[in-house]
C-alpha positions as YAML, in Angstrom:
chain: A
units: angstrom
residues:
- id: 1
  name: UNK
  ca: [179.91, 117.30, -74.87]
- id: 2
  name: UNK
  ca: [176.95, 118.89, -73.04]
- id: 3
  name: UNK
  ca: [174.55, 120.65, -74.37]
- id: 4
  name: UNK
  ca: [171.79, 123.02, -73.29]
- id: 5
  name: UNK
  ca: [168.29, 120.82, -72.29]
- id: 6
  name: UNK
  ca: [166.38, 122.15, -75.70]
- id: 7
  name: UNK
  ca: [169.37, 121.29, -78.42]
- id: 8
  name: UNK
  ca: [169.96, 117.91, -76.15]
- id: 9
  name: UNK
  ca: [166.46, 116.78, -76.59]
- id: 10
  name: UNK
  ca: [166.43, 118.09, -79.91]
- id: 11
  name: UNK
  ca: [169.05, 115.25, -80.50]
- id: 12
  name: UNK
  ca: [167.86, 112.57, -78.52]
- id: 13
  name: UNK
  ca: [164.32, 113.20, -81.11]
- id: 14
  name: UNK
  ca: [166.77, 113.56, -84.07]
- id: 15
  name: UNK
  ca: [168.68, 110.33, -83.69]
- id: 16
  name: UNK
  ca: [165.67, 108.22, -82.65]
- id: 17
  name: UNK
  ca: [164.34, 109.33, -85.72]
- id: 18
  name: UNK
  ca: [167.67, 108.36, -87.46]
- id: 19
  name: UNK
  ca: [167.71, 104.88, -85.90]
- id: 20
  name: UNK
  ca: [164.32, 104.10, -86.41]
- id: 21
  name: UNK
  ca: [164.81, 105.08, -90.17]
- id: 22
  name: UNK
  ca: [167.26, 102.76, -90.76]
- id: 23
  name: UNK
  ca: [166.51, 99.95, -87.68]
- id: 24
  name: UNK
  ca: [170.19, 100.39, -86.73]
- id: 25
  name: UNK
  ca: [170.01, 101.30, -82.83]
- id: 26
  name: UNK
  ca: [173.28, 101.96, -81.86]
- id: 27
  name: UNK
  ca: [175.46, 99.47, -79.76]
- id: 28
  name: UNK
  ca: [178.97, 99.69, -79.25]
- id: 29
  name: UNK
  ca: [181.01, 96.48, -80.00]
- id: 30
  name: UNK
  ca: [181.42, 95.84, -75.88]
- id: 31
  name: UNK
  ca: [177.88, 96.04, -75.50]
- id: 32
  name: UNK
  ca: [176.62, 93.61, -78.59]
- id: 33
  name: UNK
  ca: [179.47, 91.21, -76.79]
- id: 34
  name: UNK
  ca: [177.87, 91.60, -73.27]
- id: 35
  name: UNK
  ca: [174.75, 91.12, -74.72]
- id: 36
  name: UNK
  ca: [175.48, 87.74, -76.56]
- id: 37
  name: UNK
  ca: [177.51, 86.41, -73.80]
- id: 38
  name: UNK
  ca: [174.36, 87.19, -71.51]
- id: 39
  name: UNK
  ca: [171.91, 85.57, -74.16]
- id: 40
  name: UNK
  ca: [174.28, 82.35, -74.14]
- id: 41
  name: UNK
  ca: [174.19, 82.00, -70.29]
- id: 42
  name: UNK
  ca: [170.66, 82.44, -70.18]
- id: 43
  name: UNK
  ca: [169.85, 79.73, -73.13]
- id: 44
  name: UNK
  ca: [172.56, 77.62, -71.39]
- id: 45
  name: UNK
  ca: [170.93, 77.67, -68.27]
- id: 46
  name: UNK
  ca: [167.33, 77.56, -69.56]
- id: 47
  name: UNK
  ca: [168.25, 74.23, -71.09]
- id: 48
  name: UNK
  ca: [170.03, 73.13, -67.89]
- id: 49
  name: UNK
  ca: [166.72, 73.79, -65.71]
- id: 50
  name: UNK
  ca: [164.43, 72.20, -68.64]
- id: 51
  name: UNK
  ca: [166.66, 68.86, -68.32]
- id: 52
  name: UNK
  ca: [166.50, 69.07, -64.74]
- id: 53
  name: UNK
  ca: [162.17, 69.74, -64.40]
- id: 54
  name: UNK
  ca: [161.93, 67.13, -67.09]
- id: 55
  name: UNK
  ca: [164.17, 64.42, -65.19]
- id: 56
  name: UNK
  ca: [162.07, 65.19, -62.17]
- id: 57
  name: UNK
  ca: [158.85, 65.00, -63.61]
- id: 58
  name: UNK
  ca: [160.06, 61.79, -65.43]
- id: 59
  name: UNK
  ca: [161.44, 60.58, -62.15]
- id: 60
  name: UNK
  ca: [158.07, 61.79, -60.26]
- id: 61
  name: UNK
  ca: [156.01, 59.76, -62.87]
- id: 62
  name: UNK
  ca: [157.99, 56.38, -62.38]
- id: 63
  name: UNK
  ca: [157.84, 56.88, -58.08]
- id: 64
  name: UNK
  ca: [154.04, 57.22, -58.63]
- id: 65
  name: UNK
  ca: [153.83, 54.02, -61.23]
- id: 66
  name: UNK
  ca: [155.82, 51.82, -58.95]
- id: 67
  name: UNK
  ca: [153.63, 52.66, -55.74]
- id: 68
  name: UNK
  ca: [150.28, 52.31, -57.51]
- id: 69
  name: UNK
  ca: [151.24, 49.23, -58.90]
- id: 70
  name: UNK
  ca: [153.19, 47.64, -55.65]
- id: 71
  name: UNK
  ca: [151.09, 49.57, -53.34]
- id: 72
  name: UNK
  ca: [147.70, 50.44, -54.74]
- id: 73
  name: UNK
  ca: [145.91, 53.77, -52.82]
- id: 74
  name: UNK
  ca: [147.94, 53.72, -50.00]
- id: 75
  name: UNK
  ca: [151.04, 53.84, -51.72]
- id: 76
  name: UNK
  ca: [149.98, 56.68, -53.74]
- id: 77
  name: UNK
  ca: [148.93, 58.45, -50.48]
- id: 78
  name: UNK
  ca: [152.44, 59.09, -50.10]
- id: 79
  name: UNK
  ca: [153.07, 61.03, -53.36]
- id: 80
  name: UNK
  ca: [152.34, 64.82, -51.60]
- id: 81
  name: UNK
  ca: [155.44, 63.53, -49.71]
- id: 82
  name: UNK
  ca: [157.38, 62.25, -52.81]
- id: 83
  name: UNK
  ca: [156.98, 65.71, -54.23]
- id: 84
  name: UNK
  ca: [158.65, 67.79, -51.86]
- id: 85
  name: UNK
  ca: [161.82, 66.12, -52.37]
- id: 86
  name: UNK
  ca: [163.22, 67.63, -55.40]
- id: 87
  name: UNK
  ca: [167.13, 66.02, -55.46]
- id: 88
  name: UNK
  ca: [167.04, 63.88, -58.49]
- id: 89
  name: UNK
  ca: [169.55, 61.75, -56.82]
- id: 90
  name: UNK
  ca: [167.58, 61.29, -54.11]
- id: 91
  name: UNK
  ca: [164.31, 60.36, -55.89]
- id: 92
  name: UNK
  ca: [166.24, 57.50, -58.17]
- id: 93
  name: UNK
  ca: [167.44, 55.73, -54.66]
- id: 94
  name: UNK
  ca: [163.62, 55.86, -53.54]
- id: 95
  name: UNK
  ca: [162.39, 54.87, -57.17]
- id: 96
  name: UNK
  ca: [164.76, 51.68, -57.07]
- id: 97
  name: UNK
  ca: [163.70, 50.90, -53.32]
- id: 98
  name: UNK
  ca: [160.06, 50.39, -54.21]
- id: 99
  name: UNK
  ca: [160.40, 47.11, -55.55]
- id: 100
  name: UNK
  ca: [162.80, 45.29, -52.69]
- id: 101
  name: UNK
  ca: [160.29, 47.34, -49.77]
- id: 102
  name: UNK
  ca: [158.73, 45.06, -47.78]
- id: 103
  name: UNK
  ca: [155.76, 47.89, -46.85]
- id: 104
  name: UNK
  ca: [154.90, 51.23, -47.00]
- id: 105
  name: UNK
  ca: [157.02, 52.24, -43.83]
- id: 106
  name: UNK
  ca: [159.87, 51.28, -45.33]
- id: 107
  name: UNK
  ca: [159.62, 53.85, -47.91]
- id: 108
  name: UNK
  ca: [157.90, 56.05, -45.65]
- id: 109
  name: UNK
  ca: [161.11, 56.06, -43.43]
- id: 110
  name: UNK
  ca: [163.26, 56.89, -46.84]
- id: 111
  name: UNK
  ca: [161.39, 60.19, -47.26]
- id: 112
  name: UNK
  ca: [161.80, 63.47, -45.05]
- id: 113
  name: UNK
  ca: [158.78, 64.42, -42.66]
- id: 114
  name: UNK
  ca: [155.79, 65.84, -43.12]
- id: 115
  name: UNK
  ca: [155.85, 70.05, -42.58]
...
């Protein structure tokens, strides 16, 4: 129903005051469900990226171990590089290749080039 601007805002003041009375803001039952499936996705997927940084950073941490230790300086010269790859799959085969490399081209040669 429409009503004239002065009654409508009227209203509007009159059932914000009703709501905030008894902290019962209206949401119709399609709504609350939208808004519960959309909380869901977004904790589901906030865990799903928080696995993924923490892999990386876990996976980031063992690269840079590995070439210190195998490599000393120069081998961690190359970590700028290590960091732009960001496939976790592709930074396990380069954390398992540190140990059978023969030198630093080797793994140099495993990682994309410089921008």
């Amino acid at each position: 129903m429409a009503l004239p601007p002065i009654p409508e805002n009227l209203f509007r003041d009159e059932m914000d005051r009703f709501e905030k009375e008894r902290e019962m803001p209206f949401i119709a039952p399609i709504e609350r469900i939208w808004l519960e499936e959309g909380l869901a996705k977004g904790r589901a997927e906030g865990r799903t990226e928080g696995r993924a940084e923490g892999r990386t950073e876990g996976l980031y941490a063992g690269i840079e171990l590995g070439l210190k230790l195998k490599f000393g300086r120069p081998g961690l010269d190359l970590m700028p590089r290590v960091r732009a790859v960001t496939d976790p799959a592709a930074l396990d085969a380069f954390l398992l290749a540190i140990e059978p490399a023969p030198d630093l081209d080797t793994l140099r040669n495993l990682l994309p080039p410089q921008a």
